[in-house]
N, C-alpha and C positions, 0 to 999 in steps of 0.2 A: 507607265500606267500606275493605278492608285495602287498598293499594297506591294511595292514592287519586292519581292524576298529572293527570286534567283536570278539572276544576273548572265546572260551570255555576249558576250561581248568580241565580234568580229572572229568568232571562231572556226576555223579550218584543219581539216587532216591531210595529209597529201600523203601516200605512197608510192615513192617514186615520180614518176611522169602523174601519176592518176590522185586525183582528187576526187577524194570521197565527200568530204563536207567544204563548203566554201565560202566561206566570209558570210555567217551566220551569227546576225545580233537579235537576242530574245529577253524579253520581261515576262517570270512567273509570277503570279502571286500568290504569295500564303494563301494555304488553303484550297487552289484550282485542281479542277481535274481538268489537266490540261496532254493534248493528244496529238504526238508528232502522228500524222498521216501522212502513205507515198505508195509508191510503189517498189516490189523488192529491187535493192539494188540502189534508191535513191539516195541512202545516206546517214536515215534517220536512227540506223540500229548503233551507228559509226557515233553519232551526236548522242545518243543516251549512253553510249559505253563513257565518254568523255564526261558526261556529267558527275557518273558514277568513280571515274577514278582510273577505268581499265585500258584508256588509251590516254596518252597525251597531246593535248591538242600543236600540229603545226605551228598555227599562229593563234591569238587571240587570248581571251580568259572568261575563267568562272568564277562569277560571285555568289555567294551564297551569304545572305543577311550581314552584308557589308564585309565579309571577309573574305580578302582573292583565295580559293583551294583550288589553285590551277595547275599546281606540282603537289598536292597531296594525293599519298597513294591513297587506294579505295578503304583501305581497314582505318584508316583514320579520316576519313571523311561521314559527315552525319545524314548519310545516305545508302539507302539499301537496295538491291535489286534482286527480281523476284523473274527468272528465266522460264521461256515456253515448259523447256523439258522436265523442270521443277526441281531433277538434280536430289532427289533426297535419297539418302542412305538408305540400301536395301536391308543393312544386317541391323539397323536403328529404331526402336519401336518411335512410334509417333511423338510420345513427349518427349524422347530422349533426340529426334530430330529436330524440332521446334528450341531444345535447350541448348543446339549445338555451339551456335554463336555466341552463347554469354558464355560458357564453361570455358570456350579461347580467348575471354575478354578477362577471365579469370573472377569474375561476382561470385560472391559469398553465395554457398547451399541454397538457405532461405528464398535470398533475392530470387535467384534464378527459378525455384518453385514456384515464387508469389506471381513473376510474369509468365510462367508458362500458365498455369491454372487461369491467370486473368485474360487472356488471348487465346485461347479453349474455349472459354466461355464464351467470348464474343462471337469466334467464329465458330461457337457449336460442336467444339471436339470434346467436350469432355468424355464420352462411349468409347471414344477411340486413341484415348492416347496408350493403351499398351497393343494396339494394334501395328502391326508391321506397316509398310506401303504396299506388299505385295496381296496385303487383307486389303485394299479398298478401291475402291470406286475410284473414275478418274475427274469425278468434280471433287471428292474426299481429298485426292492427295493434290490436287490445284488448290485448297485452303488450309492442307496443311502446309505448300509449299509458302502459302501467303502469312501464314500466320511465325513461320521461320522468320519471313523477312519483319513483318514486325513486332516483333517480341522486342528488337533492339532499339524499339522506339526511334524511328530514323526522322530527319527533317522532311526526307523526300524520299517519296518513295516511288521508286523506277521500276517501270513492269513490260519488259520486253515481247510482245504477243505472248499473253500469258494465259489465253482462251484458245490459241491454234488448235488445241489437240481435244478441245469438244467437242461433242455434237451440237446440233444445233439446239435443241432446246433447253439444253442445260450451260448452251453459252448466254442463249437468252437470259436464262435465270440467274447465273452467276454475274452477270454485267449488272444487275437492280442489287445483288448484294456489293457484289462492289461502291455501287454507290452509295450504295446506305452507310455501306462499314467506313468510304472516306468522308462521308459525312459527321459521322457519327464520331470521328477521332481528329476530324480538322485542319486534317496533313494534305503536304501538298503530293499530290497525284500524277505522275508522266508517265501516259503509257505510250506506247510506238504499236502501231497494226496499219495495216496492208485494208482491211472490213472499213468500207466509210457508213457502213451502218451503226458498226459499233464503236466506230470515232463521234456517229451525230447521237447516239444514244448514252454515251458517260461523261461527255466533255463539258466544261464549259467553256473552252475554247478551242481552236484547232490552228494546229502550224500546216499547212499545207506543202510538201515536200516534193521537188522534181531532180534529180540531178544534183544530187547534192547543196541546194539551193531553196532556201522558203519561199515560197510565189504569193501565202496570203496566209494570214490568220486574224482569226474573228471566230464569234461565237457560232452556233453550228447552223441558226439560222439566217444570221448576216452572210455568212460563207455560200450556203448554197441560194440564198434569194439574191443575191450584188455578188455573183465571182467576179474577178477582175479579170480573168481570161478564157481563152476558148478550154485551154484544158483543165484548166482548173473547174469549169462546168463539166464538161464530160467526164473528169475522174470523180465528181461528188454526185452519185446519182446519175438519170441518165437525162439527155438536154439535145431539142430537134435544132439543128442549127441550118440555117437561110445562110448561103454568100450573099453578099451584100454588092450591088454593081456600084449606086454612086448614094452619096450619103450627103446632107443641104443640113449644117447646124440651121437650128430655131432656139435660142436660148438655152435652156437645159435637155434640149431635149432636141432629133434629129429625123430628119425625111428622107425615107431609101427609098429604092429601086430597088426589089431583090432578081436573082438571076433566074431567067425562064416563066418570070413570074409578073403576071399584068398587073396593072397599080401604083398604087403609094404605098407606103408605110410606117409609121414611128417608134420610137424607142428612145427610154432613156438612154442620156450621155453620161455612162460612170467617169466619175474624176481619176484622171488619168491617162483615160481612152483617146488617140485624137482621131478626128474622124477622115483624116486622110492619108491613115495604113489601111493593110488589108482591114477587113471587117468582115462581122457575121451578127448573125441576130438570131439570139438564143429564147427559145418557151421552151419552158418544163411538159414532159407530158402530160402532168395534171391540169396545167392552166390552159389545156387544149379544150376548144370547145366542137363539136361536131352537129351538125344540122343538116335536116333534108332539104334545107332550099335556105334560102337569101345571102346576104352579102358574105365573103369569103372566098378562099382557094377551093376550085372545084377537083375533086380526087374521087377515088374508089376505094373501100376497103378490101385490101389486101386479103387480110389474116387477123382473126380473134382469137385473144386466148384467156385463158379462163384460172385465177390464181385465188378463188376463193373470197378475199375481199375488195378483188379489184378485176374487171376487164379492160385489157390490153390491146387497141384497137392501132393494125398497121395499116394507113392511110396511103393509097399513091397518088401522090397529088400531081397537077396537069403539067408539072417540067418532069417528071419522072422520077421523082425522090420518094423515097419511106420516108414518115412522120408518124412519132410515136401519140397517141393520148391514151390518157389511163381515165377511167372513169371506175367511182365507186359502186361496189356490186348494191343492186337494190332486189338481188334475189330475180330480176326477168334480163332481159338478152335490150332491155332499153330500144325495142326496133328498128335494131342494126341487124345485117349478116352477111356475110362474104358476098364480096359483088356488087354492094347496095353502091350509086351514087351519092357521095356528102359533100357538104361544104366544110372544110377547115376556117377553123376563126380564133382568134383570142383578142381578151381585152388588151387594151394600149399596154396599162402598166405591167401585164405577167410580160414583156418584150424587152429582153437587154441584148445591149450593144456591146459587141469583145471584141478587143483587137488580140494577139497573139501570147 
């Protein structure tokens, strides 16, 4: 990729029989906020500790701006990481924890003032640096843990679910600072979380993580508009999927038979997919359309549910499957209700084709 600045190259952990991470090659580039996404267990907390320095990888290496640090311990590596739990010293007032890592690097008095007071400010602690951790808030001690990690001015900075332990609306809040603040300073950005809301809300790209293993990465809207597989749709969001009985290429694009289901149907052919493995035929709930009459799957709604800026409408269409559509709230009930007969429909293009 263009700006390529962190380098992973065939990277693997094994413990014992078990493989954590497994022949894992990736390009960062200066600058990205870039998002291992998975689920717990996948790998990815494994892959950013190795980045960071604190495990050794099996096999493979890491480059960082053309130089292998694949046996450098973490204290000498020019990368910092910033843990869910935040880890700051209870007996430590606030600037005296944000100071903690130059004072073992050994900088001069001064220096170590000049950046603490300068990373204060950015992230808004100047009230609170003679406050304890046990005086604040726990969005308070999430940017005092963050402003620890960079005071040391790191290349890269690694941020282990470092919003777990928020509530929701002050994760919301603190994800729009985070991006402003890695905007604002240029650095490149890896965070690991489990939330694919808050991997499609700070990224600019995302690794997609199963099993130790990357299955895609792309930007947040390439990822979830083109996934490349059935579960890579279902963990990014949620996605109605059709078996597929028999599938007739036409150029870029292909003719099903879905199961239980009268008709034709097409969808695009992602490159990759070949259309004589299993298959399935993925629409988003949004690009669902529902209508009282004409062409489409005939179904019944289920169940409506009601989240404010969106209605959630479960469809059971005539092979007996739920099918999700979401439609945007317009403030009235849109002349649906439990029980109503509809037609299911989408356009050609919201339909993609996954193989496994």
């Amino acid at each position: 990729m263009q700006n390529q600045y962190l380098t992973l190259d065939g990277i693997s952990k094994a413990y014992g029989i078990f493989t954590a991470v497994d022949n894992i090659s990736l390009d960062i580039g200066k600058g990205e906020f870039f998002s291992l996404l998975g689920p717990s267990g996948c790998g990815k907390s494994t892959l950013l500790r190795m980045i960071a320095g604190f495990e050794t990888p099996t096999a493979g290496t890491v480059v960082l701006e053309g130089a292998d640090v694949t046996e450098l311990p973490a204290n000498r590596r020019p990368t910092n990481m910033m843990f869910q739990s935040y880890a700051l010293f209870p007996h430590l007032n606030v600037a005296r924890n944000i100071a903690f890592g130059l004072k073992q690097d050994r900088l001069a008095r001064a220096e170590i003032e000049s950046r603490v007071s300068e990373v204060a400010r950015k992230l808004q602690l100047q009230q609170l640096l003679e406050r304890k951790p046990s005086q604040l808030s726990g969005g308070q001690r999430q940017r005092v843990a963050l402003a620890r990690a960079l005071v040391k001015r790191p290349k890269v900075l690694l941020l282990d679910e470092p919003l777990g332990a928020l509530d929701k609306n002050l994760r919301i809040e603190t994800q729009h600072e985070l991006m402003r603040l890695q905007k604002e300073l240029g650095l490149t950005f890896i965070i690991v979380t489990h939330d694919q809301h808050e991997a499609m809300t700070v990224s600019s790209r995302i690794a997609i993580m199963q099993s130790g293993r990357v299955l895609q990465v792309g930007t947040p809207d390439a990822v979830y508009e083109a996934p490349v597989s059935r579960y890579v749709a279902k963990f990014l969001g949620e996605a109605n999927m059709f078996d597929v009985d028999t599938a007739q290429r036409e150029g870029d694009r292909v003719r099903l038979t879905l199961t239980g289901l009268e008709g034709q149907f097409a969808a695009k052919l992602p490159t990759g997919v070949s259309p004589e493995g299993k298959l399935w035929l993925s629409v988003r709930p949004e690009r669902m359309e529902l209508a009282t009459s004409g062409a489409g799957i005939p179904g019944v709604i289920d169940d409506i549910s009601y989240t404010g800026a969106q209605r959630h409408y479960r469809v059971r269409i005539s092979n007996g499957a739920i099918v999700d559509a979401l439609k945007v709230n317009t403030g009235d009930s849109q002349g649906f209700e439990r029980g109503d007969a509809v037609v299911v429909r989408w356009l050609e293009d919201a339909a993609y084709l996954l193989g496994e």
